[in-house]
KETIPA-535134 format. One record per residue: residue in one letter; x, y, z of N, C-alpha, C, O in turn. Coordinates in pm, whole numbers, plus 32768, in hexadecimal, padded with zeros to 4 digits. Layout:
N
+------+------+------+------+-------+-------+-------+------+------+------+------+------+------+
! code ! n.px ! n.py ! n.pz ! ca.px ! ca.py ! ca.pz ! c.px ! c.py ! c.pz ! o.px ! o.py ! o.pz !
+------+------+------+------+-------+-------+-------+------+------+------+------+------+------+
!    A !    X !    Y !    Z !     X !     Y !     Z !    X !    Y !    Z !    X !    Y !    Z !
...
+------+------+------+------+-------+-------+-------+------+------+------+------+------+------+
//
This chain:
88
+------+------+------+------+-------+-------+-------+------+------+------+------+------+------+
! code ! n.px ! n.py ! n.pz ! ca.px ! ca.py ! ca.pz ! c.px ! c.py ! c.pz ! o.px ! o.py ! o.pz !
+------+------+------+------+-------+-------+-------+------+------+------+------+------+------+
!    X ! CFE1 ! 9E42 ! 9740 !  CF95 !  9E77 !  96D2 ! CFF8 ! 9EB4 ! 9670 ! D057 ! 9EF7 ! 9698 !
!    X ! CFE2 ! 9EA0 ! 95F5 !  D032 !  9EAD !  9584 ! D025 ! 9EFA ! 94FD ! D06E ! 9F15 ! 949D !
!    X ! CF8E ! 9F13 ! 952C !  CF40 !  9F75 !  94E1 ! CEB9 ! 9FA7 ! 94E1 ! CE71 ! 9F4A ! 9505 !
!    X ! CE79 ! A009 ! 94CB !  CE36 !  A06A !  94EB ! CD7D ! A01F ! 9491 ! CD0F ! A04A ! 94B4 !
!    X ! CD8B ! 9FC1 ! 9433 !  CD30 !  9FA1 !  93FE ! CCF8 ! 9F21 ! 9448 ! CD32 ! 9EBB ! 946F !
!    X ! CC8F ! 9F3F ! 944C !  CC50 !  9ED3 !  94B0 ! CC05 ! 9E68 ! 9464 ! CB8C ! 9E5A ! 9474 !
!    X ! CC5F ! 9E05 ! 93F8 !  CC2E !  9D93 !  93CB ! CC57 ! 9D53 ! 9403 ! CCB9 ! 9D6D ! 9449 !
!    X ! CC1A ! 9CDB ! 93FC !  CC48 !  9C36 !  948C ! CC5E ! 9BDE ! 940B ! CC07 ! 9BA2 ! 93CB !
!    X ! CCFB ! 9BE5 ! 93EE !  CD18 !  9B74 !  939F ! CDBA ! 9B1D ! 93C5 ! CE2D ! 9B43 ! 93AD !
!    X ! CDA5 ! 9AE6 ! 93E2 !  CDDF !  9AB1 !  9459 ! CE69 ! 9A72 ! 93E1 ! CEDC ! 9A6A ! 940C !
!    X ! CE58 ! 9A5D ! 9392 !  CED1 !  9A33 !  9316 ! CF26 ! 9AC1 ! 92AA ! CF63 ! 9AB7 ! 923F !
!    X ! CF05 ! 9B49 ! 9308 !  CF35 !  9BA1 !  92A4 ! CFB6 ! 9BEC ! 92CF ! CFEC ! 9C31 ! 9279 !
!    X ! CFE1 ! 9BE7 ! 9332 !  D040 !  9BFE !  9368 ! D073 ! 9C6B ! 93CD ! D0E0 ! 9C8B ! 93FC !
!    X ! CFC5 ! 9CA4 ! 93DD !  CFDC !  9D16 !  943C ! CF9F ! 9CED ! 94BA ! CF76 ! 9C79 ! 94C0 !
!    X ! CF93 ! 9D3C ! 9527 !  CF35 !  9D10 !  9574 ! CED1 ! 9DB3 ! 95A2 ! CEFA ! 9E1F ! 95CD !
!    X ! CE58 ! 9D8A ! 9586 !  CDE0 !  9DFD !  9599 ! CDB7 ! 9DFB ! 9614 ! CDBF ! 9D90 ! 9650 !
!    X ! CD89 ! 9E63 ! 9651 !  CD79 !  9E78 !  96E3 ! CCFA ! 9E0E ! 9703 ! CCE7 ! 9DDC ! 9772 !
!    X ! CC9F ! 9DF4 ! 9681 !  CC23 !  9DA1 !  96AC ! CC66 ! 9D1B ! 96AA ! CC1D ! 9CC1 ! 96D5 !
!    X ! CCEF ! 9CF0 ! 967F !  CD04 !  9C7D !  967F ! CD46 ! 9C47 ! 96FE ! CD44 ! 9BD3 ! 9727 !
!    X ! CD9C ! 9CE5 ! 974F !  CDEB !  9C90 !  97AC ! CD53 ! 9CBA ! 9828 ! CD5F ! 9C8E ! 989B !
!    X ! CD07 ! 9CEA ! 9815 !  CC9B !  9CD8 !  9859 ! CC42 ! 9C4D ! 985A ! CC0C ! 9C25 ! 98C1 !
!    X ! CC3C ! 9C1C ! 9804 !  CC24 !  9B95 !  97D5 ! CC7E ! 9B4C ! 9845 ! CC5C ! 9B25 ! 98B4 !
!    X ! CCEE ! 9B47 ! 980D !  CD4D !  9B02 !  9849 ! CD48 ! 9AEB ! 98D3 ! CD4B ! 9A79 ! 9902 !
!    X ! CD3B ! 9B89 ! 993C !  CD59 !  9B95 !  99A8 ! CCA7 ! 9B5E ! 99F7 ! CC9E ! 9B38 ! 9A6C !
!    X ! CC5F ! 9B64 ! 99BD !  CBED !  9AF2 !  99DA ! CBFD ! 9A89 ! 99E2 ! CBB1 ! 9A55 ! 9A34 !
!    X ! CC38 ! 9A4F ! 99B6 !  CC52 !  99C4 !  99A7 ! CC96 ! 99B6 ! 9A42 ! CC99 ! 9940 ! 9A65 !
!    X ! CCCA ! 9A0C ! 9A9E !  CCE7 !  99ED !  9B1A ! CC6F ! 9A1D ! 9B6C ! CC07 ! 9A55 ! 9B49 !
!    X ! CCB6 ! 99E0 ! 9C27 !  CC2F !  99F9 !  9C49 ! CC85 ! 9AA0 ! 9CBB ! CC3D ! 9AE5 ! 9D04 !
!    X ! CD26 ! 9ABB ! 9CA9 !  CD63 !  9AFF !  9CED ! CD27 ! 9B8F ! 9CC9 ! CCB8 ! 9B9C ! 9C96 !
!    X ! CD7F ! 9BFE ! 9CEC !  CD47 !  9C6F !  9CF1 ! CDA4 ! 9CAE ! 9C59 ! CE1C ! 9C95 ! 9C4C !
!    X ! CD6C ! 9CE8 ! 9C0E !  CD88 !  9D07 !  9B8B ! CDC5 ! 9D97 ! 9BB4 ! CD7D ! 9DF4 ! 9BD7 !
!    X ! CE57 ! 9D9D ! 9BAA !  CE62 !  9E31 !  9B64 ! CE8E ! 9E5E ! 9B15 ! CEDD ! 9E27 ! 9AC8 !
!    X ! CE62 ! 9EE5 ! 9B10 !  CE86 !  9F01 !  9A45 ! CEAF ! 9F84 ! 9A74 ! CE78 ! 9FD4 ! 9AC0 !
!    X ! CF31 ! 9F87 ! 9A29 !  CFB1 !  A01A !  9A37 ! CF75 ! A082 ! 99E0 ! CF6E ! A0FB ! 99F6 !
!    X ! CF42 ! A02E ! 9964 !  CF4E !  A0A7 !  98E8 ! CEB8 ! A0DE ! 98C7 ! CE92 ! A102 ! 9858 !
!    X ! CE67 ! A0DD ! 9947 !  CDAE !  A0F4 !  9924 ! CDC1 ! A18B ! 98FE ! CE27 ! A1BB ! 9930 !
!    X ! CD73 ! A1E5 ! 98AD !  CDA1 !  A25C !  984E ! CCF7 ! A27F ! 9825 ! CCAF ! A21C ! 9819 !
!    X ! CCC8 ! A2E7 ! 9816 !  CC77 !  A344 !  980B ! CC25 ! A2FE ! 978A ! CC5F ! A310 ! 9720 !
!    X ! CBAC ! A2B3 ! 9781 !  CB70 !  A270 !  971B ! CB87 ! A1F1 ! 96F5 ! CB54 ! A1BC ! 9692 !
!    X ! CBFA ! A1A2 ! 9769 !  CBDB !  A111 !  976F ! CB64 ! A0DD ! 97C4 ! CB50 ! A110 ! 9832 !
!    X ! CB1C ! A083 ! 979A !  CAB5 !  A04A !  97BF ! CACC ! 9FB0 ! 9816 ! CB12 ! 9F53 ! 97ED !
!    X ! CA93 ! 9FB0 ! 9875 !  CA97 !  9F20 !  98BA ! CA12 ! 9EEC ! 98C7 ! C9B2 ! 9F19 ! 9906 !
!    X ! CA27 ! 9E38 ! 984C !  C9AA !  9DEB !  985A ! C98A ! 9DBA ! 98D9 ! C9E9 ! 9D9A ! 991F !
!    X ! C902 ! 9DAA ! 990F !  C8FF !  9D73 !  9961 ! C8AF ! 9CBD ! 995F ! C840 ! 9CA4 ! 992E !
!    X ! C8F7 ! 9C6B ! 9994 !  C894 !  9BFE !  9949 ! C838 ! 9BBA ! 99B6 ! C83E ! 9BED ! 9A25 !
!    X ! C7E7 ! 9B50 ! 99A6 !  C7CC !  9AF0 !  9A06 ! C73C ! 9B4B ! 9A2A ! C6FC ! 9B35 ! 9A92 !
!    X ! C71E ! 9B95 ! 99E1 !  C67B !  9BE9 !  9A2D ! C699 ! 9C4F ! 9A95 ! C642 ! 9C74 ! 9AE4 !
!    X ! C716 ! 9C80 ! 9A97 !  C738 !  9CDE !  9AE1 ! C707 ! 9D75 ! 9A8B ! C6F2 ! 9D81 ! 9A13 !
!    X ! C6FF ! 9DDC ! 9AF4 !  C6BF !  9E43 !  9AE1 ! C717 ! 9EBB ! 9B4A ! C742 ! 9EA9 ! 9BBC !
!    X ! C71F ! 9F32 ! 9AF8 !  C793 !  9FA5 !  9B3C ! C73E ! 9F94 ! 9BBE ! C782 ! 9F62 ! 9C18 !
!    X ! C6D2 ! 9FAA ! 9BDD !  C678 !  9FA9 !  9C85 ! C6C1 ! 9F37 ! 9CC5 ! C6AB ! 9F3D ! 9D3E !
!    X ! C6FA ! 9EEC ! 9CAF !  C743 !  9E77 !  9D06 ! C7DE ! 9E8E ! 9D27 ! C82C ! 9E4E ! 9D6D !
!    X ! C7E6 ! 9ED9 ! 9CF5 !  C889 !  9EFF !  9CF4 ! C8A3 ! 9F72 ! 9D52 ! C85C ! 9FD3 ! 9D37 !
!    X ! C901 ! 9F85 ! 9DC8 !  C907 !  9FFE !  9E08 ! C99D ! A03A ! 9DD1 ! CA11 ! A011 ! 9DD0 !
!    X ! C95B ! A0A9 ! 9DA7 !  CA18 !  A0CD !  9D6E ! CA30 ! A15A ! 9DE6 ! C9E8 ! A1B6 ! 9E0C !
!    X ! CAE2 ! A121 ! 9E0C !  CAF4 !  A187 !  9EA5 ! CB99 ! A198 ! 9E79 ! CBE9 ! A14E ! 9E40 !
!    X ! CBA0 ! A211 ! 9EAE !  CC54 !  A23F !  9E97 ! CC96 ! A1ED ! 9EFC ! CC75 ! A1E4 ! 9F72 !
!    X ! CD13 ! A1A2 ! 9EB0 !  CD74 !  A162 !  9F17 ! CDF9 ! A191 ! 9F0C ! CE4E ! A147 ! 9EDB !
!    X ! CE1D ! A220 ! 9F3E !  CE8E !  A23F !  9F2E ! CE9C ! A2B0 ! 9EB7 ! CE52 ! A310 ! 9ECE !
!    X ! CEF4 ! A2BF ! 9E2B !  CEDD !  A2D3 !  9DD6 ! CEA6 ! A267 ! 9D68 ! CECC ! A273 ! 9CF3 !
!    X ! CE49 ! A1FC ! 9D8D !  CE12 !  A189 !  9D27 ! CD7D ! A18C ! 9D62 ! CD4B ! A1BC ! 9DC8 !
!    X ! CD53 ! A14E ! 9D03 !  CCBD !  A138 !  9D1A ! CC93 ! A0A8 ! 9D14 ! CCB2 ! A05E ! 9CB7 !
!    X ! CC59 ! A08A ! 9D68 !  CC42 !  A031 !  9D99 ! CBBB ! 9FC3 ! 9D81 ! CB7A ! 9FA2 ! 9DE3 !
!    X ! CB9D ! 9F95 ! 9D0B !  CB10 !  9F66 !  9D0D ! CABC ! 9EC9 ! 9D4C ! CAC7 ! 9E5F ! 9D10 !
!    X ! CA8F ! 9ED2 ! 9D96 !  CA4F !  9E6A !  9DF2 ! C9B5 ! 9E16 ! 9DD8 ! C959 ! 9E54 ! 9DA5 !
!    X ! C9AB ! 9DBE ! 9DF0 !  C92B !  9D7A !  9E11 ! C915 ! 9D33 ! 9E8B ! C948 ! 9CC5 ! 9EA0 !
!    X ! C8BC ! 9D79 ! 9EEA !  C8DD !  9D5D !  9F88 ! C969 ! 9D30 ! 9FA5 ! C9B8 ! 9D7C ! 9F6C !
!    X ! C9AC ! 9CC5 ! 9FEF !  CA0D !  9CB9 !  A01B ! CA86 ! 9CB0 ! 9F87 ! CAFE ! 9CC9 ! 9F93 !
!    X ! CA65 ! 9C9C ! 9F47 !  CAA8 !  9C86 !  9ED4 ! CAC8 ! 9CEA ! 9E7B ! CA7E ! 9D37 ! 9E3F !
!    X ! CB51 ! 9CDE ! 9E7D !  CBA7 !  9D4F !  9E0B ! CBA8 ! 9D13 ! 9D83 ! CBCB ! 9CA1 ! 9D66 !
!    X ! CB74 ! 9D83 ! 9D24 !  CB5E !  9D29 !  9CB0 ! CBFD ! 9D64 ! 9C5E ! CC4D ! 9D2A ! 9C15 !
!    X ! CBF7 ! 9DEB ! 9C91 !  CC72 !  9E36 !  9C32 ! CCB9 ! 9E92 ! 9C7F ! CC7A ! 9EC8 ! 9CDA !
!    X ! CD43 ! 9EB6 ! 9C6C !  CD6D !  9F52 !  9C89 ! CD95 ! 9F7F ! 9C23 ! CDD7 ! 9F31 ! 9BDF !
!    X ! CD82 ! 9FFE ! 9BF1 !  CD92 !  A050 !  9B94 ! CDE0 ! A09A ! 9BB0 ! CDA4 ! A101 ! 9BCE !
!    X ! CE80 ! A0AF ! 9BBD !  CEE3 !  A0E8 !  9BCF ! CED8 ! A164 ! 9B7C ! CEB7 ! A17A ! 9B07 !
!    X ! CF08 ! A1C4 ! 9BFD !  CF04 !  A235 !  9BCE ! CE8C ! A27B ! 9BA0 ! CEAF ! A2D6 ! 9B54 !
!    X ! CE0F ! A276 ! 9BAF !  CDBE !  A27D !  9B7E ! CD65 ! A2D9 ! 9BF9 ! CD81 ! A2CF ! 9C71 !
!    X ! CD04 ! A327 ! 9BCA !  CCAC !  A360 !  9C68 ! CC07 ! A336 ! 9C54 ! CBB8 ! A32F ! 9BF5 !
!    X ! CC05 ! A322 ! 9CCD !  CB7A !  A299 !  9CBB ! CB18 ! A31E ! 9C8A ! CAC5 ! A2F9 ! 9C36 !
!    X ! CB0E ! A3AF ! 9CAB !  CA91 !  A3F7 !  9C5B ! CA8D ! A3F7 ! 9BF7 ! CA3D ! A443 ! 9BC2 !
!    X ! CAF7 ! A38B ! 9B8C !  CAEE !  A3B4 !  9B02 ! CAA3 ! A317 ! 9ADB ! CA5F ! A322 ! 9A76 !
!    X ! CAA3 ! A2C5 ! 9AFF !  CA65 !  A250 !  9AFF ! C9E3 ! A267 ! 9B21 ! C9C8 ! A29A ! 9B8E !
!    X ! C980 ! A244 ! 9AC7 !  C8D4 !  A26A !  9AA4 ! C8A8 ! A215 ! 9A5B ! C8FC ! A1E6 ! 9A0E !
!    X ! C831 ! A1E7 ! 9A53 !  C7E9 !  A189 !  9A25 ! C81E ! A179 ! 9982 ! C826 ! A110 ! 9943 !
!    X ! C83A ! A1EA ! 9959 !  C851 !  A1F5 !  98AA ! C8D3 ! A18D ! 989E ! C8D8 ! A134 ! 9849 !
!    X ! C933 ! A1A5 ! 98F6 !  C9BE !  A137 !  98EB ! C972 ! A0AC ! 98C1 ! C9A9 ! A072 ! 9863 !
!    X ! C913 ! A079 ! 98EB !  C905 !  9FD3 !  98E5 ! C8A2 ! 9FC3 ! 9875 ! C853 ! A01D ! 9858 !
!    X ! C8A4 ! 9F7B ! 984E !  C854 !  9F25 !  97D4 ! C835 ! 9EBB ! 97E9 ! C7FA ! 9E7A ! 9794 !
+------+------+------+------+-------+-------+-------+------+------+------+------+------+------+
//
């Protein structure tokens, strides 16, 4: 991530946290993100809903799941700060 404004324009030369989120969808591995920070938001796509997601401390990272499946770790991060308001 390359900057703090969250437009998805994929020809401008930065990269926005919604874009390498974009991006890191496009796999089916476990996404983690170093630089998650106080008022970034994570889309969720596909008809998913925060009630499907179990978010649990792994260490100092947080860990977000859908039954057996790791969708993300959020380095450095403490899973009580992760709340329905993070996702869109």
């Amino acid at each position: 991530m390359t900057t703090f404004i969250d437009i998805v324009n994929p020809n401008d030369g930065v990269l926005s946290l919604q874009e390498a989120i974009n991006a890191a969808n496009l796999t089916t591995a476990e996404d983690t993100i170093t630089d998650f920070h106080r008022g970034d938001r994570i889309q969720l796509l596909s008809g998913l809903q925060f009630g499907d997601i179990t978010v649990r401390q792994q260490g100092t990272n947080t860990l977000l799941e859908i039954g057996n499946d790791s969708l993300a770790l959020l380095e450095g991060v403490r899973a009580n700060t992760i709340t329905q308001a993070v996702f869109v």
